[in-house]
Structures are given as structure tokens and as C-alpha cells.
TIKELO-567122 format. One record per residue: x negated, y negated, z of N, C-alpha, C in turn. Coordinates in steps of 0.05 Angstrom, whole numbers, plus 32768, in hexadecimal, padded with zeros to 4 digits. Layout:
N
XYZXYZXYZ;...
***
This chain:
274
78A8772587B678BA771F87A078B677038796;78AB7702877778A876E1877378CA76D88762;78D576C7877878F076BF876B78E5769F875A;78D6769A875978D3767E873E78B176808736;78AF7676871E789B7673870F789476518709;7873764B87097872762C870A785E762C86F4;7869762686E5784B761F86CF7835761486D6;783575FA86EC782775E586F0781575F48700;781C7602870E7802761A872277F876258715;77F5762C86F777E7763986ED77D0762D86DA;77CB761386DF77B875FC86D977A375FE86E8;778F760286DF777575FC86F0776375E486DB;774F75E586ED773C75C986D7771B75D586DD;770D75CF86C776FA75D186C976E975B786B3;76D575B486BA76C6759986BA76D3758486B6;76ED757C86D276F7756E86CE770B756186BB;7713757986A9772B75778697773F759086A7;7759758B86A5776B75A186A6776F75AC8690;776A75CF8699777175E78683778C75F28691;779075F9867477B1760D867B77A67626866F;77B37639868177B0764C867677CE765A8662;77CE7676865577DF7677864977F67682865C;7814767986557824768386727837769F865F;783F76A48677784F76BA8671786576BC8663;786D76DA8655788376C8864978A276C78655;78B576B4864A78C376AC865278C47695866C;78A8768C866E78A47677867C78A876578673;78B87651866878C67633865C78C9761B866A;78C7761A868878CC7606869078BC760086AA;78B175E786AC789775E486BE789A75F586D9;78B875F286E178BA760486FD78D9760E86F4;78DA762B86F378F4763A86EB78F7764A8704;791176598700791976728712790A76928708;78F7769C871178EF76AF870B790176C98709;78F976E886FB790176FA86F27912770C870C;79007704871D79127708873C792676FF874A;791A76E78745793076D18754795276D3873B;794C76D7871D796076DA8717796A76F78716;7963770E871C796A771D87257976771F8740;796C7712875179727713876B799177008769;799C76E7875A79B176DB875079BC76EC8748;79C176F4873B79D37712872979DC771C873F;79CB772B875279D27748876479E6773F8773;79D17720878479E87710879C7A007711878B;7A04770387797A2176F987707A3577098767;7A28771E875B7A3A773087447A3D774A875E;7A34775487667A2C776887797A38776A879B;7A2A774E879E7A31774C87BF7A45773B87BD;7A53772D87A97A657719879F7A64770287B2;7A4D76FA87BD7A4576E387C87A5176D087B7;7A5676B687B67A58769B87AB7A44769087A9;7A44768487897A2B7676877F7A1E7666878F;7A32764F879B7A2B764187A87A1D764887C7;7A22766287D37A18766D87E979FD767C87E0;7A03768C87C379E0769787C779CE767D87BB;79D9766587AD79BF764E87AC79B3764B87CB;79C7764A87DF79C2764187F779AA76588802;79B9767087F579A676888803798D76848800;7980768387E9796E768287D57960766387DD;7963765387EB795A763A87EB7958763C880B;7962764A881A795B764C883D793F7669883A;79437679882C7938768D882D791A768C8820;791A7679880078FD767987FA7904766087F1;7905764987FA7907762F87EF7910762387D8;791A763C87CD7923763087B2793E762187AC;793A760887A3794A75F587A6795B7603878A;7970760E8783797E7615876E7999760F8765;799F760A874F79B875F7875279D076188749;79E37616875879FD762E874979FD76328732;79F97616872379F4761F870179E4762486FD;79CC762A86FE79B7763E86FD79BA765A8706;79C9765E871879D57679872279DE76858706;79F5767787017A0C767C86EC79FE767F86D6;79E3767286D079DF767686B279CC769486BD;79C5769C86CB79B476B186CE79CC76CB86D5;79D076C786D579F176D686CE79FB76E086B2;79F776D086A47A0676C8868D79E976D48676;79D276D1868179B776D7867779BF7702867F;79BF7706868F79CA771A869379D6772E868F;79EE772186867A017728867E7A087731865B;79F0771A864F79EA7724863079D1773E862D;79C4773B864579AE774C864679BA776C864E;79D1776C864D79DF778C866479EB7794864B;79FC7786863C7A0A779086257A0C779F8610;79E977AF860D79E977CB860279EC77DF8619;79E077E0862D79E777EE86457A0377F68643;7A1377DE864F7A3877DD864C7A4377E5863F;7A3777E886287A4077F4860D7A417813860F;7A2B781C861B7A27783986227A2F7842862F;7A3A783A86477A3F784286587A5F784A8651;7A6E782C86447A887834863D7A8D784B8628;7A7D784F861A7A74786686027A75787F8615;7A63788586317A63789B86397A7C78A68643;7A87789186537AA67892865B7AB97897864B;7AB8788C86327AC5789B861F7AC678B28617;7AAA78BC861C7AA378DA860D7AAB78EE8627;7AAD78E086447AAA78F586547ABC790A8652;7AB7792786577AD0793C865B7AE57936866F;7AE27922867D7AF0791B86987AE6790086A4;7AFD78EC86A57AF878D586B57B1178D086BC;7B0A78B886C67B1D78B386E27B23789486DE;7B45789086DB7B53787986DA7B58787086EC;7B53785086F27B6B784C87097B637825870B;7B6E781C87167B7377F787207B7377F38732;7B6477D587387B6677C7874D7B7177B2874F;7B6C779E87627B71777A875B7B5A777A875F;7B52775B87577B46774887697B4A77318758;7B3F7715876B7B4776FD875E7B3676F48752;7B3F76E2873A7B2D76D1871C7B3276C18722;7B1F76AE87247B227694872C7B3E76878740;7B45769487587B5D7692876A7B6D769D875E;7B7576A887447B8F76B487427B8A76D88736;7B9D76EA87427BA476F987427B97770C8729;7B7C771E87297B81773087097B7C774D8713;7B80775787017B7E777987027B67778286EE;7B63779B87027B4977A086F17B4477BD86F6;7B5077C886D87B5277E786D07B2E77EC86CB;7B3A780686D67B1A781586E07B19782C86CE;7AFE783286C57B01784F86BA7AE2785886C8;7AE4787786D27AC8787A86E17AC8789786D3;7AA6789D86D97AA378C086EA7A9478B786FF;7A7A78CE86F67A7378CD871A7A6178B58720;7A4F78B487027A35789E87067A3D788686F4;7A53788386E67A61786786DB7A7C786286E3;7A78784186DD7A8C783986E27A95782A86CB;7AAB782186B77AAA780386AC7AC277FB86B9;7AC877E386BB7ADE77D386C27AE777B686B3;7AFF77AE86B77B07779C86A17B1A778A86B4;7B11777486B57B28775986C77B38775786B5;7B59775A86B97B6C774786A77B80773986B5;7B8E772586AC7BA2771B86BF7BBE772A86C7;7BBE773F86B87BD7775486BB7BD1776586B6;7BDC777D86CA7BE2779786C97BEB77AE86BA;7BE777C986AD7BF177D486A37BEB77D88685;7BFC77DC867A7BF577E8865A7BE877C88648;7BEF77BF86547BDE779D863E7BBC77A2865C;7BC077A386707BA377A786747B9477BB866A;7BA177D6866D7B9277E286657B8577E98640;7B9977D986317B9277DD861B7B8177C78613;7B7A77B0861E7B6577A886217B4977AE8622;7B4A77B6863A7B3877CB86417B2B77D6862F;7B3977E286247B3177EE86077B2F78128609;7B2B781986267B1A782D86207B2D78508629;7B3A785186347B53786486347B5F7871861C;7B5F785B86077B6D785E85ED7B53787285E5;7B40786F85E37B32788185DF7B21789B85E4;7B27789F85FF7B1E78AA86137B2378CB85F8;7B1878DF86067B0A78F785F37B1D790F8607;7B16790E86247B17791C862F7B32791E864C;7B29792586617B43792486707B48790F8682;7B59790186837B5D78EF868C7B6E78E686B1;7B5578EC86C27B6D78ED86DD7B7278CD86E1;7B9178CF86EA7B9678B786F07BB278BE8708;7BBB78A487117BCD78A187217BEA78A38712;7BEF78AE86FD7C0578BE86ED7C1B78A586E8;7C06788C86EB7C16787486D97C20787586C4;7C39786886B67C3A786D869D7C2C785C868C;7C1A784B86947C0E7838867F7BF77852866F;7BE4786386897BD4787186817BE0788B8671;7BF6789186787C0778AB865D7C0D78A28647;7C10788486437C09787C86257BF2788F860F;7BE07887861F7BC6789C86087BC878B9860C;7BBF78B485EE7BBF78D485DF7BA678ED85E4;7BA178ED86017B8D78FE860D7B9C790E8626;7B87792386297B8F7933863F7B9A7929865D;7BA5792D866B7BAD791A86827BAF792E8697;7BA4791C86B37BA7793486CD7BB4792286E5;7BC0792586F37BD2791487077BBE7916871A;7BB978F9872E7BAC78F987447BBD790A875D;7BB2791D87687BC9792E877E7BC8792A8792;7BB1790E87967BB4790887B07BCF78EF87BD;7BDA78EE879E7BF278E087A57C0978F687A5;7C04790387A07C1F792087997C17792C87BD;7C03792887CF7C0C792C87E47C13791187FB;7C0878F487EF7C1978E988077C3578E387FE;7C4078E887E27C5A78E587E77C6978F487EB;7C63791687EA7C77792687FE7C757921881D;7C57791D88277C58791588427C6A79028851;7C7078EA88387C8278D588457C9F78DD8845;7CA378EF88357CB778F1882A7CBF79098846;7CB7791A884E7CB6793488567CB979208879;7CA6790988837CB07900888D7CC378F08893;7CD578E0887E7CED78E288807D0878EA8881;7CFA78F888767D1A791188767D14792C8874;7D12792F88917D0B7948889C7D1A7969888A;7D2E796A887C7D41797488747D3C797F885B;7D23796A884E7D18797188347CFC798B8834;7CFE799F88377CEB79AB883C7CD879B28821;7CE679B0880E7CD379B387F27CBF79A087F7;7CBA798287F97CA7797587FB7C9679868817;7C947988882D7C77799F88397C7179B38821;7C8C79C7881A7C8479DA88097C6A79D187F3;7C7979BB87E37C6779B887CD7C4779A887DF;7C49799887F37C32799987FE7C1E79AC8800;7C2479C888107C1779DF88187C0E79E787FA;7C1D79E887E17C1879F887C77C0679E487BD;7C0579CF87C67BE679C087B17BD379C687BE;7BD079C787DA7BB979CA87EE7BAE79EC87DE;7BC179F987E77BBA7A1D87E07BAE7A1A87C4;7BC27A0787AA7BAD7A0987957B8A79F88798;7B8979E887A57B6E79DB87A67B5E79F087B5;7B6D79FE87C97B577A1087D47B4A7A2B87BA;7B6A7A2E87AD7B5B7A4787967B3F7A3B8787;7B477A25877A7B2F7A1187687B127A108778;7B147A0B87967B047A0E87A97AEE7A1F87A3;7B057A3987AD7AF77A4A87A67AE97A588789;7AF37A4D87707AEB7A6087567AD57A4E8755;7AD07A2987627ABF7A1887597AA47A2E876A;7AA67A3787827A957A42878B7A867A578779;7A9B7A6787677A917A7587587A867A6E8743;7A7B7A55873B7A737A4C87287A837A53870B;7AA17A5287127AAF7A5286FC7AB97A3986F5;7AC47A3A86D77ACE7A1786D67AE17A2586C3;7AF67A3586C47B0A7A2D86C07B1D7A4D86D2;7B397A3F86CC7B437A5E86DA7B5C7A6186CE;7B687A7786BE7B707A8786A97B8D7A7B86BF;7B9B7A7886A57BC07A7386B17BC87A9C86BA;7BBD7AA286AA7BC97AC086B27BB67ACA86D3;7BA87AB786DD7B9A7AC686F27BB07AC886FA;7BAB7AD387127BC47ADF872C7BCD7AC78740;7BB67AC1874A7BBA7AA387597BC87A85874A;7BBF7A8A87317BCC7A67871C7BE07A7D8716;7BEC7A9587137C057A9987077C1A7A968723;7C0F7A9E87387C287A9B87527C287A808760;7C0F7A6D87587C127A5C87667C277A448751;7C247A4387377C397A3487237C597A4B8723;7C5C7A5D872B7C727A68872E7C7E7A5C874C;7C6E7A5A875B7C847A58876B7C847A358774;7C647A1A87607C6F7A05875F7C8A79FD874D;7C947A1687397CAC7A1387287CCB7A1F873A;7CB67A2987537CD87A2F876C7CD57A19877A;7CC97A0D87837CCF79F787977CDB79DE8787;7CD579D7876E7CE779C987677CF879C88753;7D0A79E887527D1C79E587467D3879E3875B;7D4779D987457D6179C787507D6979E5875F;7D7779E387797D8C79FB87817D6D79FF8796;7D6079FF87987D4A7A0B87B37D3879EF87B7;7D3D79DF87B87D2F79CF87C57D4B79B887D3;7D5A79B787CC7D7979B587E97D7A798E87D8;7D88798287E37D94796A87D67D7F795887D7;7D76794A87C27D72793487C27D76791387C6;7D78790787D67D8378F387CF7D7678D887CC;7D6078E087DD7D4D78C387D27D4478BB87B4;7D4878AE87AC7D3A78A287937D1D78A5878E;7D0978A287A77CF478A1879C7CE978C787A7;7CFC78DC87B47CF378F287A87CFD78F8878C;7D1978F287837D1978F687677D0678F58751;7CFA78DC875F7CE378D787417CCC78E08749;7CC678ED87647CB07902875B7CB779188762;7CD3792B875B7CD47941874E7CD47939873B;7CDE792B87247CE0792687147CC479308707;7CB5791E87107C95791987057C7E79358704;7C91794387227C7E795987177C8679748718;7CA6796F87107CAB798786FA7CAD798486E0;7CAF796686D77CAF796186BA7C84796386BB;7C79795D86C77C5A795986C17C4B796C86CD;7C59798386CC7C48799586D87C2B799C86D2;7C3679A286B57C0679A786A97BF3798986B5;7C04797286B97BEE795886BC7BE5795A86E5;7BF8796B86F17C05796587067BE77985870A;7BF17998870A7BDD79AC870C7BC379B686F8;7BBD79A086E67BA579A486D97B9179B286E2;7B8579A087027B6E79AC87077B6D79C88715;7B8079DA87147B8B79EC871F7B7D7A0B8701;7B7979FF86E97B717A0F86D47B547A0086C6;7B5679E686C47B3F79DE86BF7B3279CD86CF;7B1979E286D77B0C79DE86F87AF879BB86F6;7AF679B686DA7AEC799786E07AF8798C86E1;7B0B798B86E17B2D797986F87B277974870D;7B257961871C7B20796387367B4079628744;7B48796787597B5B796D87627B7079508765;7B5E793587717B62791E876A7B5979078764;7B6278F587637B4E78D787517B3C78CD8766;7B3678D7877D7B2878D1878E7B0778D28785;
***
């Protein structure tokens, strides 16, 4: 791997005069960081999120190259204008997809605190740092508001703002009957509605096996399995509530039922945001 390029090596002489020959291009400066070496800056930093100041060190124990952090940073920044039709596309595909996938993280900007809404499928990603959470991040972002297609997310309400299809992540619709189911043994609707998402992921299971992608509300299995998620939580058979935070998710998924069992009829749903 050649990480720097030297102009001055590429001088030879003959009858005692020095010839240059013609250099390559983008070669500007008698001894620069080569096409590697600033690639190899990018990957460490952006990638392995090494510190500038640790991959100069890398890069200068490893092939002698004495490099200063701001040279890191501008090969970065060289980078970074060079990716921008790429980025462009990529957020374009995500937009167009029939199905992607919402969701946030942290991490820190310069020592303080940002968030950074995600939109994926399987082979993209884009993401967006902001200093706050929620409907000002994500409308930033830019890219939800536009989204085409179905949208799984963690059934925030920043993400039910937009005017697209929506599918609830269900892998949160089973650890909070679990918690719930283990605290108050008495509540048996939360197992119930546990067991009825499992049984529907196994139906999907199986029709995906059949190379079907979608499955009719009138089948037999999506008509008994939404009949009897509309008995477990109606009021009078599922016995008193009193916690607050089961209220708000019966609430959530008897008022959100189509977002809550999407992928139960339309088989590119995946079951959750996982």
C-alpha cells in the first residue's frame, strides 16, 4: 500500500543535468499524503472512530509518516465533498424504499450530548447528528417527511407525524407485556397478547415460506388471530388495570392496531425494527 507520494524521487539525471519526469495527477506537493494513506485517514477516523491525533500516531509508528491531525481532517473533508452524489443516492433510495426502518441513537459532538435519527433497509443506511431529539431532529433530517413507503419504527410520536404508511416495532409490544406480566402476576392479558404476536409471526413464517408476500384479512388465520387480539383487549376481559404504563400500551394497541399488526397482512413488514 503506497500511503505518500514524493515528487523529488521521481527525478533522475542524465548527462549530468536533472530531468523530471511528468508526475501524476493530483500530485502538488514535493512530498504529500498519497491516495491510500488518505483513504486509510478516512476509514481509521470516520469508521474505526479512532482520534485524529491517535491515527497520526498510527500512521507515523506504522510507515513513518510524520502527519499532522490537520491533514487527517482535511482528508476528511476532501472526502466528504467527494461522497456527496453517492449520499445523495442513497438518501433518494431510502426514500423510494417500499419499506425502511426508523429509529435513534446518541452519541457525543464534540463532548456534548446529540442524537442521531437513522433511516435504513438492508444495504443502506443514512444518518443525521443533531443536538435534540424528536420531531425538530427528525425533520431535519429531512428524510421521513418523504419517505414513499412503510415506515417501521418504535411507534414514537415524532415518527406518526408523517403522512406514510406506519408499522409498530413488536419487539417492544413483547418486552412490555413481559415486564408488565412480571409484575403483576394478575394481569394475564399481557402473556395472552404475548402468545398472539408469537402465533401471528409464526403464520407470516410460514406464508413467507410459501413465497407469498401478502395475506388476505379474510384468510382464516389473520381473521381469528385480529378477533381474538380485539378480545384480549377489550375492557371487561382483560380484569383491572391499574398501572399507568399498561394503560398506555393498551391504549396504543387497540387504538393502533393496523400499525401494531401490519406485518401480519403485508408480508414485507418485518415483524420488528430489528
Amino acid at each position: 500500500m503506497r500511503l505518500w507520494s514524493n515528487r523529488i524521487a521521481s527525478e533522475t539525471y542524465a548527462c549530468g543535468r536533472a530531468q523530471r519526469s511528468t508526475f501524476p495527477a493530483g500530485i502538488e506537493a514535493p512530498v504529500q499524503c498519497g491516495p491510500s494513506g488518505s483513504a486509510f485517514a478516512v476509514y481509521t477516523t470516520q469508521y474505526q472512530l479512532l482520534p485524529y491525533q491517535r491515527t497520526a500516531g498510527v500512521l507515523n509508528e506504522l510507515a513513518g509518516l510524520a502527519i499532522s491531525p490537520g491533514t487527517l481532517q482535511r482528508a476528511v473533508r476532501v472526502a466528504a465533498a467527494r461522497l456527496e452524489a453517492p449520499v445523495t443516492a442513497i438518501r433518494d433510495a431510502l426514500v423510494a424504499a417500499p419499506v425502511a426502518h426508523a429509529d435513534e441513537t446518541s452519541r457525543r459532538v464534540n463532548g456534548t450530548l446529540h442524537w442521531l435519527p437513522v433511516l435504513s433497509i438492508n444495504q443502506l443506511t443514512a444518518y443525521f447528528p443533531h443536538p435534540k431529539r424528536g420531531a425538530e431532529a427528525l425533520d431535519a433530517f429531512g428524510l421521513l417527511s418523504q419517505s414513499v413507503g412503510v415506515l417501521v419504527h418504535d411507534h414514537g410520536s415524532a415518527c406518526q407525524r408523517y403522512q406514510c404508511l406506519h408499522a409498530f416495532c413488536n419487539a417492544h409490544h413483547l418486552r412490555e407485556p413481559i415486564a408488565i406480566a412480571e409484575r403483576s402476576p394478575s394481569q394475564p392479558w399481557a402473556t395472552d397478547i404475548i402468545t398472539l404476536l408469537c402465533q401471528a409471526n409464526a403464520v407470516v413464517d410460514e406464508a413467507q415460506a410459501q413465497a407469498l408476500e401478502t395475506l388476505s384479512a379474510s384468510n382464516v388465520n389473520v381473521e381469528h388471530l385480529r378477533t381474538r387480539y380485539d378480545t384480549i383487549l377489550r375492557p371487561g376481559t382483560r380484569g383491572r388495570i391499574k398501572q399507568f404504563p399498561a394503560c398506555s400500551l393498551i391504549r396504543r394497541l387497540h387504538e393502533r392496531r393496523n400499525e401494531v399488526l401490519r406485518f401480519l397482512t403485508d408480508l414485507r413488514v418485518p415483524f420488528d425494527n430489528n
